[in-house]
Each structure stands twice: as C-alpha cells, then as structure tokens.
C-alpha positions in Angstrom: 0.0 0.0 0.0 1.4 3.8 -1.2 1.8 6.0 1.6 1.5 9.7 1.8 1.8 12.5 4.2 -1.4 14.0 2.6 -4.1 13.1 0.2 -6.5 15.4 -1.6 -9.8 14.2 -2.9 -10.5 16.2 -5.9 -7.8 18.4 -7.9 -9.3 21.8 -8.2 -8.7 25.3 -6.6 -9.2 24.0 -3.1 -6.7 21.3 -4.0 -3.8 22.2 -5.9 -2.7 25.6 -4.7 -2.1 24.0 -1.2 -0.3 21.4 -2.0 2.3 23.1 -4.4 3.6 24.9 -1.2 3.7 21.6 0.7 5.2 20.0 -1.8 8.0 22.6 -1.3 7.8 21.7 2.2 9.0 18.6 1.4 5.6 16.9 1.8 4.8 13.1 -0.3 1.7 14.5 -2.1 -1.3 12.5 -3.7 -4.2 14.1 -5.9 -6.9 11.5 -6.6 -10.0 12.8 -9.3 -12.7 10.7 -10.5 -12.8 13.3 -13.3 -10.7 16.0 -15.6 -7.7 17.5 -13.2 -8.1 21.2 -12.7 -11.7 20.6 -11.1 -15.2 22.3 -12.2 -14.0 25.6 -12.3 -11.1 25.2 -14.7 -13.0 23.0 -17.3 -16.9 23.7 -16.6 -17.2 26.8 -14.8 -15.5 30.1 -14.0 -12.3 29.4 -16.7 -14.9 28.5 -19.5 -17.4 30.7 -18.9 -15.4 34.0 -18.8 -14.2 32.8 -21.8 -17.4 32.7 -23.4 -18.7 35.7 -22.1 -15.9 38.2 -23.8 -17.2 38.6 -27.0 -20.6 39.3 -25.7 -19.5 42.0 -23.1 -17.5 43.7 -26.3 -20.3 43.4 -28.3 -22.9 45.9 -25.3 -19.7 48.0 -25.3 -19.5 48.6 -29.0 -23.5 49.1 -29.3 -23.0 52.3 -27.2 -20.9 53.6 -29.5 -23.7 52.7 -32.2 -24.2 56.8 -33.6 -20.9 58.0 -31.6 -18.6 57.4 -34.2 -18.9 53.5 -34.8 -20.9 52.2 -37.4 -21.4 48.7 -37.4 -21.8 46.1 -34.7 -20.5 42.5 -33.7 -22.2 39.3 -34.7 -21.0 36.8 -32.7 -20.2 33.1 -34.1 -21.2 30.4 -31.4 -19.7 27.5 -33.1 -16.5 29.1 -34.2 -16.2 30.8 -30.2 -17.0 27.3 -28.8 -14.1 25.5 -31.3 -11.8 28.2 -29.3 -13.1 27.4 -25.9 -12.3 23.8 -26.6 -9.2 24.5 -27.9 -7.7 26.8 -25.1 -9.5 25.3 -22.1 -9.1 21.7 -22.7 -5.6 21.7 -23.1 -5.6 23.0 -18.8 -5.7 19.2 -18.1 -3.0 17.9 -19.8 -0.9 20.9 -18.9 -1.7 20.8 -14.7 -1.2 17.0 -14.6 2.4 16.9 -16.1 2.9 19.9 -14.0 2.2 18.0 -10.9 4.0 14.8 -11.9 7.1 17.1 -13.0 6.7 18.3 -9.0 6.5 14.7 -8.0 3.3 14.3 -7.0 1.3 11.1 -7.5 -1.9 11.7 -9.6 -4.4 9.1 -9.4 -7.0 8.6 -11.3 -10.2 7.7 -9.9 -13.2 7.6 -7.7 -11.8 7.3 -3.7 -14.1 6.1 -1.0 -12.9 5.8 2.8 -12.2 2.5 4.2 -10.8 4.2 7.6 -9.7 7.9 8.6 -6.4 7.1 6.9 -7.5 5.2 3.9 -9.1 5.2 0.8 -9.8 2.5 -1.8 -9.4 4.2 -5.2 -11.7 2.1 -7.7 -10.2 -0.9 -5.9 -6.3 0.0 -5.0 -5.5 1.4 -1.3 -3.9 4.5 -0.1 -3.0 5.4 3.3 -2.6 9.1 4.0 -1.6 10.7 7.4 -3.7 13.4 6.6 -6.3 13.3 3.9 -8.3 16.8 3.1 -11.8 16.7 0.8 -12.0 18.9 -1.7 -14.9 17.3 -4.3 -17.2 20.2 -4.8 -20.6 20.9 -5.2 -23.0 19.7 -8.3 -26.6 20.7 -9.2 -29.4 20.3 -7.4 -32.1 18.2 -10.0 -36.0 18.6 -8.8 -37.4 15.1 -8.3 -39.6 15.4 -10.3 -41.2 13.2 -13.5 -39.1 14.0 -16.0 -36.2 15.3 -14.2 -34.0 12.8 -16.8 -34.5 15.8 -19.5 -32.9 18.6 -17.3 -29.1 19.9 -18.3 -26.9 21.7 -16.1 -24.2 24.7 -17.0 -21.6 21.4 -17.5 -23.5 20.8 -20.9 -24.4 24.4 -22.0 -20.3 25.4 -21.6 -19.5 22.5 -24.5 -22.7 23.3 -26.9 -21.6 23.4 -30.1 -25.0 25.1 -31.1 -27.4 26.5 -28.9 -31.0 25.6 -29.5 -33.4 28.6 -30.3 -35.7 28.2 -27.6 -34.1 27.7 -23.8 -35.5 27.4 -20.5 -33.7 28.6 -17.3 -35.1 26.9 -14.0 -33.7 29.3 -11.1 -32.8 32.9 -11.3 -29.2 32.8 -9.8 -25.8 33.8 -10.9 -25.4 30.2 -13.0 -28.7 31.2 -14.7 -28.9 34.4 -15.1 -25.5 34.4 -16.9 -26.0 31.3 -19.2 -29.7 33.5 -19.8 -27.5 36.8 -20.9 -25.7 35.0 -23.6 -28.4 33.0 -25.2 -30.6 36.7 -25.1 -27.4 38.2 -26.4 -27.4 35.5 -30.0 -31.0 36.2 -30.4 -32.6 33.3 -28.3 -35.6 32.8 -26.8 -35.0 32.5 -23.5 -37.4 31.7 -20.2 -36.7 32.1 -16.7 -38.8 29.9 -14.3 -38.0 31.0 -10.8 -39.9 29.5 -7.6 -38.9 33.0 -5.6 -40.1 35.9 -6.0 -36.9 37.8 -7.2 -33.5 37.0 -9.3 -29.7 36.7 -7.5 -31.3 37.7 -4.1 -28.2 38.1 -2.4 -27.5 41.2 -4.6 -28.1 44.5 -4.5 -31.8 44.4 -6.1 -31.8 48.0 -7.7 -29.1 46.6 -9.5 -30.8 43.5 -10.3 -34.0 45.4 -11.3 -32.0 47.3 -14.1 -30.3 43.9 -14.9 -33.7 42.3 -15.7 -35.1 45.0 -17.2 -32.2 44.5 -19.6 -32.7 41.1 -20.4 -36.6 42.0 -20.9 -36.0 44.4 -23.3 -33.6 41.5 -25.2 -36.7 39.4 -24.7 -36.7 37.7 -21.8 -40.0 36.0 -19.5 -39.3 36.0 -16.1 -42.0 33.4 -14.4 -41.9 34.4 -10.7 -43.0 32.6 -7.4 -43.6 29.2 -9.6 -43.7 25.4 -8.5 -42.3 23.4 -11.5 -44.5 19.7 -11.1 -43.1 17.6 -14.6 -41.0 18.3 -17.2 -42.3 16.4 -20.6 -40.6 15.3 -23.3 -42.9 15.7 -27.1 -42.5 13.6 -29.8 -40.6 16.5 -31.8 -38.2 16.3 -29.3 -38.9 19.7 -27.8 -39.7 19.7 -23.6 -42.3 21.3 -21.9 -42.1 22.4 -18.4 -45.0 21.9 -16.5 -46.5 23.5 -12.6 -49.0 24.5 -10.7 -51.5 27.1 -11.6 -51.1 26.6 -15.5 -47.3 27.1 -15.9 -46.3 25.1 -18.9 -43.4 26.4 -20.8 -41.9 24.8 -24.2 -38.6 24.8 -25.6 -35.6 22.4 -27.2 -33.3 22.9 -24.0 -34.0 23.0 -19.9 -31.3 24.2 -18.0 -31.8 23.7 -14.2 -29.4 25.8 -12.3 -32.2 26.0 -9.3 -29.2 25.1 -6.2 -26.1 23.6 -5.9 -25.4 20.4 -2.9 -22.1 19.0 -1.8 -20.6 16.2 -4.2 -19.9 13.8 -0.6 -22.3 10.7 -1.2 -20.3 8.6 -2.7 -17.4 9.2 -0.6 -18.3 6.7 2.5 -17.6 9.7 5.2 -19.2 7.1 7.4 -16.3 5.2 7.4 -14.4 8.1 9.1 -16.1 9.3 11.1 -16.8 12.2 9.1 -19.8 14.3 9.7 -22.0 15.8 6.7 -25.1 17.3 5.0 -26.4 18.6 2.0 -24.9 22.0 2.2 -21.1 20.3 3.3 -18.5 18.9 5.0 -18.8 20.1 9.2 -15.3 21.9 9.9 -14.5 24.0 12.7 -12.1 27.7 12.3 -9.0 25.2 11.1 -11.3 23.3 8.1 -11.0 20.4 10.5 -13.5 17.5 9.8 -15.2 15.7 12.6 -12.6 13.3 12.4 -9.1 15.1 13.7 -6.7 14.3 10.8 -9.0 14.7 8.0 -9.7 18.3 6.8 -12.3 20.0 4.0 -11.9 22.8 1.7 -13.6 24.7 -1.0 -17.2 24.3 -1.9 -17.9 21.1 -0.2 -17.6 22.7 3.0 -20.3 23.8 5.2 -20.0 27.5 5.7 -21.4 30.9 5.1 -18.7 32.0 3.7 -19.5 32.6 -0.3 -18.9 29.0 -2.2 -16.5 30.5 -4.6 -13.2 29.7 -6.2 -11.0 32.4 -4.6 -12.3 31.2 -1.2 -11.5 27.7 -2.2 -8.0 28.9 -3.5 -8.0 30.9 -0.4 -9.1 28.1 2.2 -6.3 25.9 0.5 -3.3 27.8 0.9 -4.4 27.8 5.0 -4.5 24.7 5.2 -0.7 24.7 3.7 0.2 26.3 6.8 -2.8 24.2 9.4 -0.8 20.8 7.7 3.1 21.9 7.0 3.5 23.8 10.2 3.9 23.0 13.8 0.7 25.5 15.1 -1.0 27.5 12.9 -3.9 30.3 14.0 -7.5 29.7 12.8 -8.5 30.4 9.8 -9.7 34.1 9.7 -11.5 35.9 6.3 -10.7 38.9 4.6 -14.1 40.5 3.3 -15.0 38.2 0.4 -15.9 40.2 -3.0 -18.3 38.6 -5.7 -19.1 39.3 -9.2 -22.4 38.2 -11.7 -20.9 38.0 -14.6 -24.3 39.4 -16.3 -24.6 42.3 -18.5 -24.4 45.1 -16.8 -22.0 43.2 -14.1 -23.1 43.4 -10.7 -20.1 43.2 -7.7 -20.5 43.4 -4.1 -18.1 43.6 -1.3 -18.3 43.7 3.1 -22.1 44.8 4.3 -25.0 44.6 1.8 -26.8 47.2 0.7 -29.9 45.0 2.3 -28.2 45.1 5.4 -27.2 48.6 5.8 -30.9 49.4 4.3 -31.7 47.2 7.5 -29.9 49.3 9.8 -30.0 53.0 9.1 -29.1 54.0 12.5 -25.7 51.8 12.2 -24.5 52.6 8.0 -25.1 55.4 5.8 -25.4 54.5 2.1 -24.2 56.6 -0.7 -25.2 55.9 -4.1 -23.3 58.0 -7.0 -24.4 57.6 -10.7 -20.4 56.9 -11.7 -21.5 56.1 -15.5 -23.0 60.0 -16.2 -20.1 61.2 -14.5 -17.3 59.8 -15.8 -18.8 58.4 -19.4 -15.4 59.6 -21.3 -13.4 57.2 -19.2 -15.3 53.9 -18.9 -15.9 53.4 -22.8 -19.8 54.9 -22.4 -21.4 52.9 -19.8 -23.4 55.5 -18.5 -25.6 53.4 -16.9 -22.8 52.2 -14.0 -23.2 52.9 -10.3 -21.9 52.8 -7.1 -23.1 52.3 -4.1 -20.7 53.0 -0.8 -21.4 51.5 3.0 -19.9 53.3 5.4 -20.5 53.2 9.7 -22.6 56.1 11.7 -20.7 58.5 13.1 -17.0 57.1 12.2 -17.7 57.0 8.2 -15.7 54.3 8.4 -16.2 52.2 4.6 -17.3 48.7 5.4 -19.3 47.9 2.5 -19.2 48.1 -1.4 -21.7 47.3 -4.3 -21.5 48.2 -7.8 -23.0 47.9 -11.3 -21.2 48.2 -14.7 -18.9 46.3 -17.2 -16.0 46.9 -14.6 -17.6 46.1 -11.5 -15.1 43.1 -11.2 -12.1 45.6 -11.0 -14.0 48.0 -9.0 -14.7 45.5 -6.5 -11.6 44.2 -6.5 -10.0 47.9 -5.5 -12.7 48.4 -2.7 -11.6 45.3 -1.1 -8.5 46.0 -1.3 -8.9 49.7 0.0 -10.9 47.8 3.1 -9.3 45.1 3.3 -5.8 47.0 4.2 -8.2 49.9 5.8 -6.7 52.5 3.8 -8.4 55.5 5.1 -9.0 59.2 3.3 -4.9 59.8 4.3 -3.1 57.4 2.9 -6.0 56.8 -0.1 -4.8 60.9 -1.1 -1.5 61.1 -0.1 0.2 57.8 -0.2 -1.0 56.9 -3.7 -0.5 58.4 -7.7 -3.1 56.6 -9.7 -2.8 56.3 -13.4 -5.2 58.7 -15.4 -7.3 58.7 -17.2 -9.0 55.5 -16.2 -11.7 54.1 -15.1 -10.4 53.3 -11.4 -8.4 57.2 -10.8 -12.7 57.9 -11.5 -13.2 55.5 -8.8 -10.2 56.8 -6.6 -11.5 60.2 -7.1 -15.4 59.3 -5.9 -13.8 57.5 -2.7 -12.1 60.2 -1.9 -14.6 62.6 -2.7 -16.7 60.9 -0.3 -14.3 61.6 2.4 -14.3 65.4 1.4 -17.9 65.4 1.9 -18.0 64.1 5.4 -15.6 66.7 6.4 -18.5 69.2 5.0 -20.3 68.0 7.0 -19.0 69.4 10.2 -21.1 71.8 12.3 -20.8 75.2 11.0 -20.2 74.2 7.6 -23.6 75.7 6.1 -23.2 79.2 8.0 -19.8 79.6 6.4 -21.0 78.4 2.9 -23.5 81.1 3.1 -21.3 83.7 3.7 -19.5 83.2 0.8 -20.0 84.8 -2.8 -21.1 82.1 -4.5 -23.9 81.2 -6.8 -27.0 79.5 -4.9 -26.6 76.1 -7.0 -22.6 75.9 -5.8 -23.6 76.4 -2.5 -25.9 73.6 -2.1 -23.3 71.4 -3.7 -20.8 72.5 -1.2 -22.6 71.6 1.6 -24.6 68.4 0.2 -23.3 64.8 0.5 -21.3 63.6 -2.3 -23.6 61.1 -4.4 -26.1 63.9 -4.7 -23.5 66.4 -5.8 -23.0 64.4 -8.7 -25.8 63.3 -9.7 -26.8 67.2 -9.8 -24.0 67.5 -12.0 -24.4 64.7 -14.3 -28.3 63.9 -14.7 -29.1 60.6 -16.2 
C-alpha cells in the first residue's frame, strides 16, 4: 500500500494551490480525481465561462458607440467561439497534470471512498494518508420530479456546439442568469422559471432590477413565485415544463441551475467518522473534519462564507500552513468580494446594501451615478453605479456594491482599500493613480466621499452662506457627495 503524508480528494482550486507549497515543504503528495484535473471551475465553470462571455460583453460595449462614431456592430459566431473554448480550455488538463508529476506528485486517477480515517480504496487499489483533506465540490441540485431525466446543467451548455433557439432557465441565480444573458445576447428565446419571487437575491436588487429589465428588453419571460410539477418530453423532441396554476413552458433545452449540494455521497464519510449534509463537510475555524486528521476545503464545506473559487484557492493555501506547520492560527476571512458576470455586471463587497438598508441608524449608504459622471473614461457605460457603506458617526467604509462592465475591478480595489483599511490619508497622499482611467474615476469618488464628510461638520452651512457664490454651488458644497454628482451629471 502507497503511503503519503497528505491526500486530496479532488484536484481543483481548493486542491492544488495548497499542496504546491507543501510539496515545497517537502511533503509526499497525492491528488486523486474521478474526473478531468483542474476541477469544475477550470474546465466547466468560471475558466470556461469568462471565456465565453468576452465577445458578448464587447459586443454591449460597441453598441453604445452605435451613432458616436462607430458604425457597425458585432455578430457573434457560437460554433467558431466554442471550437476556441475547446481549444484553449481543454488543453488545462494535460498541462496541470504533467505539471504536478514534474513536481513529483502522485496523480491518481479515480473515484476514492474511505475504508478508515487514513485510507481510501481508489476504484479498488489502497492508499494510506496521514492526513487526507476533501475537496470534491458541489453539483446541481435536479427537482425530483417526472421528467427530471430531461434537465441539463451549465456542464453541458459550456461545451454546446450550437445553442437551441428556444431555452428554458429553472432558477434565477448567478449560474442562470448568466447562461440567460448569452443565449438573449445570439437572439434566443430564453425563459426564466423561478420558484422565488426575485432574481440573484443576495445582490443588491436596484441593481438586479436594471439587470432584468435588460434582459426584458432583449426578450426575456421571467416566471416568478412558480412550483415546477413535470417536465415532458414531445415527440418532436422539444420539452415542456409543466407547474402549478397553468405554468407550462416549451422549448428544445431545460437548464436547471435552481441550487447547488455537496458532491460527498459517494465518498463513504461514514467510514471516518466524518460528519456531513447537503450543504457540506462540518469543519471548525482550522477546516478540520469531525474526524481530527481529515480536513475539508472549497465548496464542499459547510459555511457561510460565499462557495467561490478564490475562497476555495483561499481556504487551500491555509491549510498549507494548518498541515506543513507545527501550530497555525484559525483560519480568519478577509471581506470576500463577488461578481455576476451578467450584463451590466453586478459586484458586491463587506455589508449589503440590504443590510445597511436594515440598519439606518448603524450605516449610511451613498449611491453615485459613476457612469454620467465619468462616461469619457469607462468606454460609455453611462448606466454604472456605485453604491458606498460606510458606519454612523465614524464614516468608516465597510461595505461596497456596484453595477457596470468593470464592476469586477471596482470590487476588486474596494476590497482591497478595506481590506488593508486604507483610510481618506493614505488613499490621497500615499497613492498616484494612473489617469485617465476608469479606477483614478473611482479613486476620485472614494475620496470625494471623504471630502464630503468633512462638510459636513457643524458650521459648515453658515460659512457656505457667507461666501459669494452662486446659490446652485452652495448647495453642492454643503450636500453629501452622491447627490452632488448626480446634480452634475443627470441621467
């Protein structure tokens, strides 16, 4: 029997960023996948998608120059932009599996089940590890429901060679709503079956209002507050999606994106000692199973923390230092940004805009219409916002959301202004931002936010007053920041 100082289940984010720096530790590694190495998010998911998704957010950004100088549009060829998909995102396996043998780990191919805390049968052969961590994922949820054979999941729609013209969406979050924007965006008819009564419902939903209205005006149904009962396969081959109260939708494709579980049943956690649920993999604060030398990372895990790849990536480089050190500290989160990847984009970071709506005696929320004001810097978008959280009285920034074609990068620069809790000092003094851009725009509103809650200070008005100035100045003197702008740029 092979032994190793530490096995991973599953060779994804959670996996491999870990063990490269145990490896240079010194550590006997062994990555064991039932499927393609890399994981879901390098072959089916994030990798794939934004891949896909490029030409389409070029194509929005070119149609507002439509009349400002440009004079024809994009068309968009599916087939040919899938061939290139395939191309540069299926040679990742390949590439990450001789990288890991050149580093001398074992990679073993194969579906592992427990036989004991320290071992694992791998489709017959046994392993021992001293430490073994799980990092399998999550899959889609299927309704049990007649029919429920017919469904597809975002696996299947990322390798389509051709896109039917009539598609069905069952759930209204990120995974939907995306795949939804690019079918709308080749001219599809597209349906979006939701049993809620909203879309992405952990987002900002003035954002996600102007984000459906969007896909409405593309030609979009959104079917609200539904319960799906059957999904029926005709004789031409098309499905129909049938519920309660007369819901009964037809198309040649059902996508069901309506929840995501923890890919643990056929992994024999029993066997361990390993405790479980639908939602993941019980850890405490050092992503330590139930059972004391057998750990969990990424999506499988149960946590509130957002299921995404750079917390996976994130939760696997701790447990580099929870396994290759003597004592490590528990695991502690930086605020966790998140981007849908629909068009417009929508990114949030720290405290909701729900939560702060919640709480108007403990955050102040300033909203400034970014797009109008700084149109000649972020190729048009007009429409982009911002929305800024900060704490009452301190004005301290704790929370972020955003709408636009570079919300991802705005995000990313608000969490890393709060994350390091650069204040209105160091944000104006200890930085030079390139110009112009996009993000010295955003530099310039954060700041400019600051400035406004020194106007604030008592007196401020009765000085204001005093001085010779036109009536309109003086109120945007003394007025907080997002209104001063949106004074100035009307949209």
């Amino acid at each position: 029997m092979k032994k190793y100082d530490i096995i991973y289940i599953g060779s994804g984010h959670a996996a491999w960023h870990g063990a490269l720096i145990l490896k240079l530790m010194g550590k006997k590694i062994a990555i064991v996948d039932r499927d393609l190495i890399g994981g879901t998010c390098t072959n089916y998911g994030c990798d794939a998608k934004i891949l896909l998704d490029a030409p389409f957010e070029l194509k929005e950004a070119l149609e507002r120059y439509q009349g400002k100088g440009l004079k024809t549009s994009a068309e968009i060829d599916w087939t040919e932009l899938m061939a290139y998909k395939k191309d540069i995102i299926g040679a990742f396996p390949p590439v990450m599996e001789n990288l890991f043998k050149m580093l001398k780990f074992d990679v073993i191919h194969g579906e592992a089940k427990f036989v004991d805390n320290h071992t694992l049968d791998v489709d017959g052969e046994q392993i021992y590890g001293k430490k073994i961590v799980i990092c399998t994922g999550q899959t889609y949820v299927v309704p049990d429901i007649p029919g429920k054979e017919y469904f597809s999941g975002s696996r299947e729609f990322l390798s389509m060679d051709e896109i039917p013209d009539r598609v069905t969406c069952v759930g209204a979050g990120i995974i939907s709503m995306e795949i939804a924007t690019i079918c709308l965006s080749l001219g599809k008819e597209v349906t979006i079956v939701e049993q809620f009564g909203n879309a992405l419902n952990a987002y900002p939903q003035k954002y996600v209002a102007k984000v459906i209205e969007k896909m409405e005006d593309m030609g979009a149904k959104f079917i609200f507050n539904a319960t799906i009962e059957e999904l029926v396969k005709n004789a031409d081959g098309s499905l129909t999606l049938k519920g309660k109260d007369g819901l009964e939708v037809t198309s040649d494709w059902v996508l069901c994106a309506a929840g995501r579980r923890a890919n643990v049943d056929n992994l024999n956690l029993e066997a361990a000692g390993v405790e479980y649920s639908a939602k993941g993999v019980k850890v405490n604060d050092h992503l330590q199973t139930t059972c004391k030398n057998i750990y969990a990372s990424g999506d499988v895990v149960d946590k509130t923390i957002p299921k995404l790849t750079p917390t996976a990536e994130f939760e696997s480089n701790y447990l580099a230092m929870e396994l290759g050190l003597p004592k490590a500290p528990a695991i502690k989160y930086p605020k966790v940004p998140n981007v849908v990847f629909t068009i417009p984009r929508i990114g949030q970071v720290g405290i909701s805009v729900a939560e702060a709506e919640a709480n108007p005696k403990k955050y102040r929320i300033a909203e400034v219409p970014f797009g109008a004001a700084m149109s000649w810097t972020n190729k048009n978008d007009v429409d982009a916002s911002l929305t800024f959280i900060y704490t009452k009285p301190t004005n301290r920034l704790v929370g972020f959301a955003c709408m636009g074609d570079d919300a991802g990068i705005y995000t990313d620069i608000l969490t890393l202004i709060m994350n390091n809790h650069i204040g209105p000092v160091r944000l104006l003094l200890g930085n030079i931002w390139a110009f112009p851009t996009p993000t010295y725009g955003l530099y310039l509103m954060v700041a400019g936010m600051y400035a406004s809650f020194a106007m604030e200070l008592p007196g401020l008005d009765k000085i204001v007053n005093l001085l010779p100035l036109p009536e309109d100045m003086k109120k945007m003197a003394t007025q907080p920041m997002g209104e001063t702008i949106a004074m100035m740029f009307p949209h």
